[in-house]
C-alpha positions as CSV (number, residue, x, y, z in Angstrom):
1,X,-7.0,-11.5,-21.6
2,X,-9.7,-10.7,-19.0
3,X,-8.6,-11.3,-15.4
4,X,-10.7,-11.4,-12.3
5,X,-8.6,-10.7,-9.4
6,X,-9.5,-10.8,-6.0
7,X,-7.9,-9.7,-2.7
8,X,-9.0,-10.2,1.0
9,X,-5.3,-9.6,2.8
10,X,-6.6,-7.6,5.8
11,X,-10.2,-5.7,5.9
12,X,-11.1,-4.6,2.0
13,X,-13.0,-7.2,0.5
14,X,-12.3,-6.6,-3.4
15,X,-12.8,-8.1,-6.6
16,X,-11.9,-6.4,-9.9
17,X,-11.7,-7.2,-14.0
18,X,-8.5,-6.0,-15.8
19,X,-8.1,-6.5,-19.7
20,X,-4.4,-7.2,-20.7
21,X,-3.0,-6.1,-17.5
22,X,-3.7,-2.6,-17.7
23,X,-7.6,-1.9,-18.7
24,X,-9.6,-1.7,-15.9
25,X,-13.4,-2.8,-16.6
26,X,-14.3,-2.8,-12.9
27,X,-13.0,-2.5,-9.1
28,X,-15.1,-3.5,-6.6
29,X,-13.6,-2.6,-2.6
30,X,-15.9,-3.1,0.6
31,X,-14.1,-1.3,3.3
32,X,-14.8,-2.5,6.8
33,X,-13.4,0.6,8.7
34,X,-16.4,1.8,10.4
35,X,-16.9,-2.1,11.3
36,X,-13.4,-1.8,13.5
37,X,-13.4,1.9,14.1
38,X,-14.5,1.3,17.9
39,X,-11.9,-1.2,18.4
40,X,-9.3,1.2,17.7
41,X,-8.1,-1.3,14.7
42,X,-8.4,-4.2,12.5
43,X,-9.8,-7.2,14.6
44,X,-9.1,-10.6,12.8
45,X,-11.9,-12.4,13.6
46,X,-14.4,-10.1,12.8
47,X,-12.4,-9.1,9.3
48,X,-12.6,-12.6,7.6
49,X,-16.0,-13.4,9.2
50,X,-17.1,-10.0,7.3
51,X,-15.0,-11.3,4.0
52,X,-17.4,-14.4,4.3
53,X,-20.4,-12.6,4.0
54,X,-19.4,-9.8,1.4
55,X,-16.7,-12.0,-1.0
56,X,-19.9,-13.7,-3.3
57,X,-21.6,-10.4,-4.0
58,X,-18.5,-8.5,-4.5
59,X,-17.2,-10.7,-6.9
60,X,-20.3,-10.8,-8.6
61,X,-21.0,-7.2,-8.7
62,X,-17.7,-7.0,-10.2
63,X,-18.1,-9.0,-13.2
64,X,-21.6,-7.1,-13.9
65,X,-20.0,-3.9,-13.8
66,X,-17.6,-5.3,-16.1
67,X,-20.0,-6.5,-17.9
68,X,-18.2,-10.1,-18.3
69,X,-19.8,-13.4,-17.6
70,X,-18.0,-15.8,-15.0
71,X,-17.3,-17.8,-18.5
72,X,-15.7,-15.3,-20.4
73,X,-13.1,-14.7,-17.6
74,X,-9.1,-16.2,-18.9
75,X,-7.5,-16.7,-15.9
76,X,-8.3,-16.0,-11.7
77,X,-6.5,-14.5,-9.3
78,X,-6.1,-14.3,-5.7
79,X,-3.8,-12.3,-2.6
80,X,-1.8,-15.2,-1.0
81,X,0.2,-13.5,0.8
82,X,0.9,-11.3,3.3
83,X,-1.8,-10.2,5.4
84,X,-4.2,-11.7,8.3
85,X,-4.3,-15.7,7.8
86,X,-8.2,-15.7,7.9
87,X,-8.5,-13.1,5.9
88,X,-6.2,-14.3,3.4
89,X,-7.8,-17.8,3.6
90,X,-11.5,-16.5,2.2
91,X,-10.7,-14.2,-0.8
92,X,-7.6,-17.3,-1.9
93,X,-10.1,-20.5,-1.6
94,X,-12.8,-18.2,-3.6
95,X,-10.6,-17.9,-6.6
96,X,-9.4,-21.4,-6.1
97,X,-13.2,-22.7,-6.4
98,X,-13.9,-20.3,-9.2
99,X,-11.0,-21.6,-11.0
100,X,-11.5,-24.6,-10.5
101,X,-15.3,-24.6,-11.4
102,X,-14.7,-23.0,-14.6
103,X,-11.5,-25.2,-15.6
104,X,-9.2,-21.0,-16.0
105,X,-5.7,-20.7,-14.9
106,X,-5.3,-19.6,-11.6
107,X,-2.4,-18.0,-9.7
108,X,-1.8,-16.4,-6.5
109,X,-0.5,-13.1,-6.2
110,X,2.3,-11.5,-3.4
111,X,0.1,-8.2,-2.8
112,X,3.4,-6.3,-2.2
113,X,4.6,-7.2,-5.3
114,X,1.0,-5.7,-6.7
115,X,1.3,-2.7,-4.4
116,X,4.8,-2.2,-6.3
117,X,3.4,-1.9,-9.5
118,X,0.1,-0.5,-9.3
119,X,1.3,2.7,-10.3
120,X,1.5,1.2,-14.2
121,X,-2.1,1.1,-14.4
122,X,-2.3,4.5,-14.5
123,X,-2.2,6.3,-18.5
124,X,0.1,6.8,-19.6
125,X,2.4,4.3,-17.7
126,X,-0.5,1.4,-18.5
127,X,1.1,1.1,-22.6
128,X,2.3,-2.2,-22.8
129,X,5.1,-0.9,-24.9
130,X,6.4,2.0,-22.0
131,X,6.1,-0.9,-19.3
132,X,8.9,-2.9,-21.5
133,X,10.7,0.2,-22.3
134,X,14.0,1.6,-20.8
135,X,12.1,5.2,-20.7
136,X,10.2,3.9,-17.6
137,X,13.0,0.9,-16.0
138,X,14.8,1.0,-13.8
139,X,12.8,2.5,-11.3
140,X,13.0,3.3,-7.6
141,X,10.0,2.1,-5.7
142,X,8.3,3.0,-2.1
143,X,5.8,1.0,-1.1
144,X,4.4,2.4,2.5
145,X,1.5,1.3,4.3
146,X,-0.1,-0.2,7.7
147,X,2.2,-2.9,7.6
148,X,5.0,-2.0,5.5
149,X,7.7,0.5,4.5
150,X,10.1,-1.0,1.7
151,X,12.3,0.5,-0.6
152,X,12.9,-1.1,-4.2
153,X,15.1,-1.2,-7.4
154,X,12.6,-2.4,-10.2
155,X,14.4,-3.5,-13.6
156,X,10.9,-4.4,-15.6
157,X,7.9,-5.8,-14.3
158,X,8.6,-8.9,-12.1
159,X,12.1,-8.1,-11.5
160,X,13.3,-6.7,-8.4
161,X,15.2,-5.9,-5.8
162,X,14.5,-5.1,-1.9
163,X,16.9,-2.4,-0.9
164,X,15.9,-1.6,2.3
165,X,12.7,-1.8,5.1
166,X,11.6,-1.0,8.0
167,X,13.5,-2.2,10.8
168,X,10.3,-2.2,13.1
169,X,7.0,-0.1,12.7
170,X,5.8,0.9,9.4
171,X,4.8,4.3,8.9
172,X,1.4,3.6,8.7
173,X,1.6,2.1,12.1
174,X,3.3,5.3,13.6
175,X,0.1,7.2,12.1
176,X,-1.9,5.2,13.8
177,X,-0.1,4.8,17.4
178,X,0.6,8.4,17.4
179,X,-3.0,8.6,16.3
180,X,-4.2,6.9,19.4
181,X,-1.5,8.7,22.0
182,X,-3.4,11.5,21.0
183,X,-7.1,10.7,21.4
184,X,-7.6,10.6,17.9
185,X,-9.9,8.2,15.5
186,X,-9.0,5.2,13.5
187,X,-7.8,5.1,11.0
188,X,-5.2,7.6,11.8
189,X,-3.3,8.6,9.2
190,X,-6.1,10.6,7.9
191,X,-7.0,12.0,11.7
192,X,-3.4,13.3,11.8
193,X,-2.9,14.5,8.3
194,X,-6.0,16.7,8.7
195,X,-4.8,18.3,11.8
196,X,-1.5,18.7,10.5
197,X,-3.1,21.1,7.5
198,X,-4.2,23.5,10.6
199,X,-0.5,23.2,12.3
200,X,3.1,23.8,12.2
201,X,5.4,21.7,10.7
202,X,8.4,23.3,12.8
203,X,6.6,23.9,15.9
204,X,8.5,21.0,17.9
205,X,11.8,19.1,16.7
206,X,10.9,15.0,16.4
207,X,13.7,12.8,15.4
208,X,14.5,11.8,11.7
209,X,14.9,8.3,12.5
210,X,17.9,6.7,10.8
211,X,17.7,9.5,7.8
212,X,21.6,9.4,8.4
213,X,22.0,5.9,8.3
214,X,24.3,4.6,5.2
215,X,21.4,1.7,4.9
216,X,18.4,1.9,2.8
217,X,16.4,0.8,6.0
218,X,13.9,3.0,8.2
219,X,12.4,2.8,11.6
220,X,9.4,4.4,12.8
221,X,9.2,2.9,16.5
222,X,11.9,5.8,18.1
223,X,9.9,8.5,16.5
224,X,6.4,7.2,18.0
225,X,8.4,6.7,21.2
226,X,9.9,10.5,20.6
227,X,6.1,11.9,20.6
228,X,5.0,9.5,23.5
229,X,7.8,11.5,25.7
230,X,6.5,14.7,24.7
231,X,3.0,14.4,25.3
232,X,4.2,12.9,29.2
233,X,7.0,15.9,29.7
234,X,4.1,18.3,29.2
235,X,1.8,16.6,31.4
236,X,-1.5,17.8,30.0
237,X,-3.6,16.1,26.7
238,X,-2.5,18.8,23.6
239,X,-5.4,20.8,23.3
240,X,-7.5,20.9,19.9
241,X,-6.5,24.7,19.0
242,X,-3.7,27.1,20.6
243,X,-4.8,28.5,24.1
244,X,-1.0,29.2,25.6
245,X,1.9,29.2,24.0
246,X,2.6,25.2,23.7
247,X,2.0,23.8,20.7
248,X,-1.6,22.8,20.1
249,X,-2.5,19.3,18.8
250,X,-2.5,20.5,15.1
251,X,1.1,21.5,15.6
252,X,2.3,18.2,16.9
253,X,0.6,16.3,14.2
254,X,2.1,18.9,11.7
255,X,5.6,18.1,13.3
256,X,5.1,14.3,13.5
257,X,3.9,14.2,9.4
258,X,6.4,16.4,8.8
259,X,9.5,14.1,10.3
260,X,8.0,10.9,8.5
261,X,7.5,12.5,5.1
262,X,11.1,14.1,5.5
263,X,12.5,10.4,6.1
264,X,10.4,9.1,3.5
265,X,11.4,11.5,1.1
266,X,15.3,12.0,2.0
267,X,15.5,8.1,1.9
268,X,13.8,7.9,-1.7
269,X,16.2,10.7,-2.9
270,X,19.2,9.1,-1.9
271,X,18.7,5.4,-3.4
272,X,17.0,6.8,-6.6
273,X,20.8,8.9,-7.0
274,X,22.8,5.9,-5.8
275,X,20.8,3.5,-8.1
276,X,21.0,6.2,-11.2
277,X,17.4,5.8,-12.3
278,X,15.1,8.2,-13.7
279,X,11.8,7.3,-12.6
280,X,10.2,7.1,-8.9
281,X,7.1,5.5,-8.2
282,X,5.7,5.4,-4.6
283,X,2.6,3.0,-3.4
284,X,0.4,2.2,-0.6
285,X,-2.2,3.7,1.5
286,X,0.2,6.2,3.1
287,X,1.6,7.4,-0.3
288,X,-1.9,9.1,-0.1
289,X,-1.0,11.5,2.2
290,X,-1.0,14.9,0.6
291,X,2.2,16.0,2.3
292,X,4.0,13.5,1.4
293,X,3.0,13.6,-2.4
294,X,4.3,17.3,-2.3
295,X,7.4,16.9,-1.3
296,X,8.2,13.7,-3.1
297,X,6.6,15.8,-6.4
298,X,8.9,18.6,-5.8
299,X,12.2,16.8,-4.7
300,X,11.8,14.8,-8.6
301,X,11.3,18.0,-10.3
302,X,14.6,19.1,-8.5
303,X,16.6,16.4,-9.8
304,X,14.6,15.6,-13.2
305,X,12.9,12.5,-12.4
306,X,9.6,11.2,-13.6
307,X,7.2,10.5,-10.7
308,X,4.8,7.6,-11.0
309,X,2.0,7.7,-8.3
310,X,-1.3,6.3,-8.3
311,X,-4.6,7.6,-7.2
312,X,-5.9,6.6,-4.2
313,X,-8.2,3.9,-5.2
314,X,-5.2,1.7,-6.0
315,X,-3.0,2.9,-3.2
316,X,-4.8,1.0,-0.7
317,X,-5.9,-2.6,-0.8
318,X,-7.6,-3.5,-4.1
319,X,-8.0,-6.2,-6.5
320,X,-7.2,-4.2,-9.7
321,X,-3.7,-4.8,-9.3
322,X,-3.7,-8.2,-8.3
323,X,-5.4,-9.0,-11.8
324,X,-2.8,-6.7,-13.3
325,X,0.5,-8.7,-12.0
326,X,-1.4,-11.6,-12.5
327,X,-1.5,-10.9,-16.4
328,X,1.9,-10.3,-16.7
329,X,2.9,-13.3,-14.6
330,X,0.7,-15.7,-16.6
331,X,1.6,-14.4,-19.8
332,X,5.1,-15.8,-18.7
333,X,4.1,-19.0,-18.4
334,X,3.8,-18.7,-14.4
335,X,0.6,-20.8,-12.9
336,X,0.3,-21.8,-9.3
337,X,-1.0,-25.1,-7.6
338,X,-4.4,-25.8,-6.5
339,X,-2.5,-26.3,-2.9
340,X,-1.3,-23.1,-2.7
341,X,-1.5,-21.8,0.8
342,X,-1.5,-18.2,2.7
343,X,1.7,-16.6,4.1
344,X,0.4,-14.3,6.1
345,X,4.3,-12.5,7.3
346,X,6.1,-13.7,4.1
347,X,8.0,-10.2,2.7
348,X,8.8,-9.5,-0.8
349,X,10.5,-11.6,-3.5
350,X,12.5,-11.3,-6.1
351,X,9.3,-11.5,-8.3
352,X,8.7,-15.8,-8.3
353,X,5.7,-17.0,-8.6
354,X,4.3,-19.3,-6.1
């Protein structure tokens, strides 16, 4: 079953062809960051007016690539939900027309629920048999981005269970507000994780927001707050290498990273030994950052867990795991209406179709 997904939640444009859920023939993402770079972050207006202009050729250049006619494609596939309305709005009625044109089965996909299990389309997790096998399920799942921070218990594909979430910024968000407190670029979790390579993790003390707390929940919003206060009590801008002893800007983004990733990581710990499970996965744009990858990778060889990450291509926003969900939702008999319509701030299911 060849798939063509397409996703257009925020600012990738993307179209991609997935065979059976877990071959990827092709994965076509148009980034617009350098389009909303000088605004300091993603402006809505401009986003979907971009999508408009990019969503035909990416779709086609994905089907070349793949090297599959618009006819030969089984089913379509679209992002729904969450995301910018707009946004969501071009990359949805695409698939819709497609569909439609070309009488396939078309279905709209939760892109936090795709985020969740992106990892499986990595070898050797992408076996059909391993994804219906107890040696991968259950699992305990991160999925941390720009928008998001949630924590999941996944029993097999399409079955799941929020355990806990952000209580107010994402960690992506902290990247990028800490980011900007510091004169930095957009996107900033890059910016910062840069620095933070030149700098000391244990140069200043930030706050492990809520790493105590009995719940499965985060919040990012005390420790932005927590670097905000810093910057003022010192009265200067950080300067970009050490010239006294304060810490230089490297070191505070070293100590910032270095409290997010320790929450991250503690809170991961703790629900994957609560919920007994031998397998972690962790998705997103943030589970990127290097930081974070090592100490996740080294707290799962501690305790003997599997650690199911994917590369960074299919951390961020793409359509090659949109087609994948959709595969497995379709093959269960799961179909959405033609009048299926964006929710741009729904959260994530239980695993229901639309």
């Amino acid at each position: 079953m060849r798939i063509l997904g397409v996703e257009t939640s925020c600012d990738e444009t993307s179209a991609a062809v997935v065979r059976d859920g877990r071959e990827i023939l092709s994965n076509v993402i148009s980034s617009q960051i350098a389009l909303h770079r000088p605004y300091g972050g993603v402006v809505p207006e401009l986003a979907s007016r971009h999508h408009l202009q990019l969503i035909d050729s990416v779709i086609n250049q994905a089907l070349a690539e793949a090297g599959t006619a618009i006819e030969e494609i089984d089913a379509v596939a679209a992002t729904y939900a969450p995301g910018l309305a707009s946004s969501l709005l071009v990359g949805l009625n695409a698939a819709k027309g497609i569909a439609f044109a070309t009488g396939k089965p078309f279905i709209g996909i939760n892109h936090l629920e795709a985020h969740l299990y992106s990892p499986l389309l990595v070898p050797p997790w992408n076996s059909s048999a391993l994804q219906r096998s107890n040696d991968l399920f259950p699992m305990v799942s991160l999925i941390v981005s720009g928008g998001h921070t949630i924590l999941v218990q996944a029993t097999a594909v399409g079955e799941h269970e929020v355990l806990g979430q952000t209580v107010d910024d994402a960690a992506g968000e902290a990247f990028d507000k800490v980011a900007k407190l510091l004169g930095l670029g957009y996107p900033g979790g890059p910016e910062i994780e840069s620095l933070a390579e030149q700098g000391n993790p244990s140069a200043i003390a930030f706050p492990r927001s809520m790493l105590d707390d009995p719940t499965d929940n985060f919040s990012f919003s005390g420790l932005k707050t927590a670097v905000l206060y810093y910057l003022r009590k010192r009265g200067s801008a950080p300067q970009p290498s050490p010239i006294s002893h304060e810490p230089s800007v490297s070191d505070i983004c070293a100590s910032f990273q270095e409290a997010v990733v320790d929450v991250l990581v503690g809170k991961m710990i703790r629900a994957a030994t609560k919920c007994g499970v031998q397998t972690v996965s962790a998705s997103g744009g943030v589970s990127v950052n290097r930081r974070f990858r090592e100490k996740l990778g080294a707290a799962c060889i501690r305790h003997g867990w599997q650690l199911l990450l994917a590369p960074p291509g299919l951390c961020t926003d793409n359509a090659a795991m949109i087609a994948a969900l959709a595969y497995h939702k379709l093959r269960d008999g799961q179909r959405s209406e033609y009048a299926l319509d964006v929710f741009p701030s729904i959260g994530l299911g239980r695993g229901t179709s639309p």
